[in-house]
N, C-alpha and C positions, 0 to 999 in steps of 0.2 A: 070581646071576641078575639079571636086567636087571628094573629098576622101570619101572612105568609110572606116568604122572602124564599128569594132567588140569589144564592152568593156562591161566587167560585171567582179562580184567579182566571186573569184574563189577560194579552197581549196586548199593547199601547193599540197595533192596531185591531184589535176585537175578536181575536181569537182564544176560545180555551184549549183547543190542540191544535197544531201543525199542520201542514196539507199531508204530511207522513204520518201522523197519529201521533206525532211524540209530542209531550209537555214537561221534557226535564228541565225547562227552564223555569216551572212555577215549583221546584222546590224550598219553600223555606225555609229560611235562615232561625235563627235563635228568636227572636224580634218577632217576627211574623208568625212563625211558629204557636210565640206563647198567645199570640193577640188571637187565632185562632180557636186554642184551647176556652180562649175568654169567650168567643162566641158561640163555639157549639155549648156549653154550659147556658145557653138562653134557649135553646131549641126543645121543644119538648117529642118532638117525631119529626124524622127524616123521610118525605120522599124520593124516593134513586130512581132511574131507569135501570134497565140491565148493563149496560156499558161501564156505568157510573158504578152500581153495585157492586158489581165484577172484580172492578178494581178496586175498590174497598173491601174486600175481603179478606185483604193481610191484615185488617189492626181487628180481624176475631178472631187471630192467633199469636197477634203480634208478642204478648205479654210472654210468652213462649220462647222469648227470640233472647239469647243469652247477648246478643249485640247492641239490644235495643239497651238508648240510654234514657230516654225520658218517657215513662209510662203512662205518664198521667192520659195521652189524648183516648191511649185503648182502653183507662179506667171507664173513661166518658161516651165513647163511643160503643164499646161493646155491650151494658145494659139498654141504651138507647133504644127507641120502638122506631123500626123502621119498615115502611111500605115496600114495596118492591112491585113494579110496575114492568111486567114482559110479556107476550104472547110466546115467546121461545124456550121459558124456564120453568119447571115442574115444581118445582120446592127451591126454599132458601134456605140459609143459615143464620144460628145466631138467632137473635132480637127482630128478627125480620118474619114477614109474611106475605104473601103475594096478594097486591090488589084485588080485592075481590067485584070490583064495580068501572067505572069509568072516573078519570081524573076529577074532573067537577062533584062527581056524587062525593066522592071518597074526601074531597076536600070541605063541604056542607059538613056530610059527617064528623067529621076530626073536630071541625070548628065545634058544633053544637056540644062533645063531647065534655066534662068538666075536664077541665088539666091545664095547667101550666105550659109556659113556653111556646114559641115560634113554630110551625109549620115549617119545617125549610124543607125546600125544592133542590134538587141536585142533579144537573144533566142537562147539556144545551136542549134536546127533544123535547124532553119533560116540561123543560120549564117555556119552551116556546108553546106548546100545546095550551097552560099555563095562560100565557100572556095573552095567547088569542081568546081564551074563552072570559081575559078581563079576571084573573083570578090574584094575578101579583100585588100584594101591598108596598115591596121594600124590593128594590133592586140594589144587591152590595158586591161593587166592582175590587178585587184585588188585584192592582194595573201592575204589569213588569215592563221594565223598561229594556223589550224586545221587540223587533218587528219580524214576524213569524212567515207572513206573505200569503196565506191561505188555509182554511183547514173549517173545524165547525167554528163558527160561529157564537159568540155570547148571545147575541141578540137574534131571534130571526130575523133574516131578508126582508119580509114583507108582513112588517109590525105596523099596526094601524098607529096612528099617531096617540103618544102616551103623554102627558105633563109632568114633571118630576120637580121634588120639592128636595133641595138640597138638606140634608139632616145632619150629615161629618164628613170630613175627610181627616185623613191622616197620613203624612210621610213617616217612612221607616228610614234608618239609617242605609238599607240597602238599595235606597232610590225608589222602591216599591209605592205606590199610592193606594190608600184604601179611602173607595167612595159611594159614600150609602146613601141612598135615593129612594123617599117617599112617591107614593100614586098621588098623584094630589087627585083630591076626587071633588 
């Protein structure tokens, strides 16, 4: 059966943006970058929220960008099958399509589906929706070593109590921490 995982970069203290909306400090470096590439290469559908979507909608043009120096991530990302989960949005772009059911259904379905690769979740909302209905397998923290003071949240507020089984961690040369955590069920 098909894993789902929850991974995005996150601040030491637990935010993925800012109490202003900014996250330019989870740009990665060369390092991080490529480890990246490594992982969405395990993924065989992305679900996004609108937010999340939004802003992933540069690398389905990215290849376009006469400045871009390493294409490979919009080789992988732009065939990619991706959900897109909004009450706000009419149509998407690209490898995408709009949820057509509720989180939990959509996630049965994917799983039962034949195919390859990770489920992954993208969006503090989403993936808290997620966590409450018991749906995360793999929680994968990329920690920078910033304290941000406020903003969403990696984790929801008021998470029932989860068990996690450590699986890896890894330091980058940029002080970055990556830390990936099994459901222990």
């Amino acid at each position: 059966m098909r894993g789902v995982t929850y991974s995005m970069s996150v601040s030491l203290d637990g935010y993925i943006v800012g109490p202003d909306g900014d996250f330019d400090w989870t740009a990665p470096d060369d390092e991080v970058f490529r480890f990246w590439i490594g992982e969405i290469r395990q993924v065989g559908v992305h679900l996004l929220g609108r937010r999340l979507y939004e802003t992933m909608l540069y690398w389905e043009t990215a290849d376009q960008d006469p400045t871009l120096d390493d294409r490979e991530w919009t080789a992988l990302w732009k065939p990619l099958p991706k959900v897109v989960f909004s009450t706000t949005l009419s149509a998407v772009q690209g490898n995408a399509r709009l949820a057509s059911g509720g989180l939990a259904e959509e996630i049965e379905r994917l799983r039962a589906e034949p195919g390859e690769g990770d489920i992954a979740i993208g969006g503090a909302t989403l993936a808290a929706e997620a966590a409450a209905l018991g749906l995360i397998d793999e929680y994968r923290a990329m920690v920078y070593p910033v304290l941000v003071g406020g903003g969403i949240p990696f984790f929801p507020r008021r998470e029932r109590r989860v068990d996690l089984e450590l699986v890896e961690t890894r330091t980058f040369s940029s002080r970055v921490v990556y830390l990936r955590y099994r459901v222990a069920r």
